[in-house]
N, C-alpha and C positions, 0 to 999 in steps of 0.2 A: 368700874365706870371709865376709866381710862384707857382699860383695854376697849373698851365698847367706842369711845371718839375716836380714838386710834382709828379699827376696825372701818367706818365710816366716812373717816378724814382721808385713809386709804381709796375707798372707794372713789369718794366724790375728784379724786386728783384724778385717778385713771378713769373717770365719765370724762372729764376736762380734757384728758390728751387725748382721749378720742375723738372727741366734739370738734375738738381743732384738727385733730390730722385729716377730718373730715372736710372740714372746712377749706382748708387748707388746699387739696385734694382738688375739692371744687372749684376753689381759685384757682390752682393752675390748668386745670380741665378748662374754664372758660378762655384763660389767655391762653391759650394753647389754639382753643379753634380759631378763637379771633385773628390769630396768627396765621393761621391754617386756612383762613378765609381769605385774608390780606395778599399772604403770596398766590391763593389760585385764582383772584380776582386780576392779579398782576399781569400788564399789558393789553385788557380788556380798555376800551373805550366809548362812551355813547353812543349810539346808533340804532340800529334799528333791520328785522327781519324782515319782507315779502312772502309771504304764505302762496299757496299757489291757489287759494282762493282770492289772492290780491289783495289782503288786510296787512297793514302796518303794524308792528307790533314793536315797541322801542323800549330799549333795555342795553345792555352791555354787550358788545361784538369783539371777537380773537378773534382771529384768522392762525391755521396752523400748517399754511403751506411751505414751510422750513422742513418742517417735520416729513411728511410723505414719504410712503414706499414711488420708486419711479415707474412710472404709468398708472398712478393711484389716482381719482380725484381729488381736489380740495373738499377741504373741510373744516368748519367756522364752530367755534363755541359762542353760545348764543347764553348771558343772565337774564331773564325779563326782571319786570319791576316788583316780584314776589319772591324773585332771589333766587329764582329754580334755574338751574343750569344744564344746557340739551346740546350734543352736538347736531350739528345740519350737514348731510353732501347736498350738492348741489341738485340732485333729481327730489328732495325734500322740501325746497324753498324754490320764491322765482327768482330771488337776490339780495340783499343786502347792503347796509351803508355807513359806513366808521365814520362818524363825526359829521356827516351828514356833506361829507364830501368826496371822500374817496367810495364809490359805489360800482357793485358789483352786479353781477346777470348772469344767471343760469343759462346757457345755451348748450346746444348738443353740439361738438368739435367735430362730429365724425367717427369719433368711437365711444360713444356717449357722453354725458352731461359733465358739466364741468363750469368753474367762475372763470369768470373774463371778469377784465375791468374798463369801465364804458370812461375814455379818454373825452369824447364829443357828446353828448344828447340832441336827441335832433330828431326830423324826420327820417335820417338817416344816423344810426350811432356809430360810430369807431372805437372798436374792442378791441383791447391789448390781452394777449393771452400768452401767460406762462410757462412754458413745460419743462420740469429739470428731469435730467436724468444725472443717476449716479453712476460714476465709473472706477474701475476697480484694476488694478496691475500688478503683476508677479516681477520681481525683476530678480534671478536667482544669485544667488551669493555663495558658492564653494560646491561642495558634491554633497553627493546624499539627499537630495530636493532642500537643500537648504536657498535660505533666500527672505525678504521681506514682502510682505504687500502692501501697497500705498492707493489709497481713497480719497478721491475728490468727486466736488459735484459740481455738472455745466448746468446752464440754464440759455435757453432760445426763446425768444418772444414774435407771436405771431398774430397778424391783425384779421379782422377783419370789419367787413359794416353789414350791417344789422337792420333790418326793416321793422320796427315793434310793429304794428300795423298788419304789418304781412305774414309775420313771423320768421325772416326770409336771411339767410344768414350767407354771406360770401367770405373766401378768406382771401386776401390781397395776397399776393406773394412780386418779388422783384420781376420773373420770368414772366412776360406774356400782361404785366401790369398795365399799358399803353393801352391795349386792345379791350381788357375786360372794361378798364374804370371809362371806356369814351361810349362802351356802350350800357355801362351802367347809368350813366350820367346822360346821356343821350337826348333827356328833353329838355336840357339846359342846353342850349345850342353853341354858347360864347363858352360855357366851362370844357363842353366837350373838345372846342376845336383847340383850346390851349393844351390838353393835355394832349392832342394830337401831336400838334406843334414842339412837343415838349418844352414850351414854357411851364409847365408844372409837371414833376416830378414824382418817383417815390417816396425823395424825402418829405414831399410838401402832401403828404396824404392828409393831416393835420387841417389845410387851410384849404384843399378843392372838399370836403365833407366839410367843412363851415359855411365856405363858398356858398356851397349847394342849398346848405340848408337856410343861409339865408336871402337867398333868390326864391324859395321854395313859400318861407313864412313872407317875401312882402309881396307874389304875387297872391295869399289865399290871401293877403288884410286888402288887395283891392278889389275883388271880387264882389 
């Protein structure tokens, strides 16, 4: 009889430390992912995608333009509200909005699609647009191709305005800036002749596309 409790009391321990290592197992399987969720949720923010059907779809927005290869486009991790996580380039969406402030717009640069980030809204927008490149240098150190290499990365920002309406995209540049924005601007007659004048500048690109676009909204409210 003793041998037979024994035999049984045996058992029933080792069902126990199984039961638990099981358990156990599972508990750290779940804080694991939970963990696992937490860091790849990390530096996502509220906001919200643009479909290029024009539907709003709001959920958690990254932006991972640190990251890029140079002449790569941008490209956004997007969570919706079901949890599924998708990356977006810009030829995939019409744009995007972190916190429902900082917002972004698919436009073609010139050698395809790419995010800008829309500085004005307006009937005229002003886009800041990013482009880094990586650079790379040998500087040699003794014989034998001996030597180090050292990596840094620039970044240039380039504008321009945007016609949503039209679809109509210019890029500002400093060269030849006087001549383009007087006849961009053209049927504003007081804005054009300042920027003739150079009373308004490159640096004031900012406040003649505000300018514009609010001479633009208060003549359509008298109409």
């Amino acid at each position: 009889m003793e041998n037979y409790i024994n035999k049984h009391t045996n058992e029933l321990n080792k069902y126990l430390k199984q039961l638990f290592m099981k358990r156990t197992l599972s508990i750290i399987y779940i804080l694991l992912s939970l963990s696992t969720l937490t860091i790849a949720q990390k530096n996502f923010c509220e906001g919200y995608i643009i479909t290029l059907n024009n539907d709003t779809i709001r959920g958690k927005v990254k932006d991972n333009f640190p990251f890029r290869l140079t002449g790569a486009p941008k490209k956004i991790s997007f969570i919706d509200e079901s949890g599924v996580e998708k990356s977006y380039l810009p030829k995939h969406i019409r744009g995007y909005s972190k916190a429902d402030i900082a917002n972004y717009v698919s436009i073609d640069i010139g050698f395809g699609k790419d995010f800008a980030k829309i500085i004005i809204d307006g009937e005229v927008s002003l886009l800041s647009y990013e482009s880094t490149m990586n650079n790379s240098s040998f500087t040699p150190n003794g014989g034998a191709g001996g030597g180090t290499w050292s990596h840094s990365t620039s970044s240039t920002e380039s504008f321009f305005l945007y016609r949503k309406k039209k679809g109509s995209i210019v890029e500002v540049t400093r060269f030849g800036f006087r001549e383009l924005l007087a006849e961009y601007f053209s049927d504003y007659t007081e804005l054009k002749e300042m920027i003739e004048k150079k009373e308004l500048r490159y640096s004031d690109l900012e406040i003649i596309v505000e300018k514009y676009n609010r001479w633009k909204k208060k003549n359509k409210s008298s109409l």
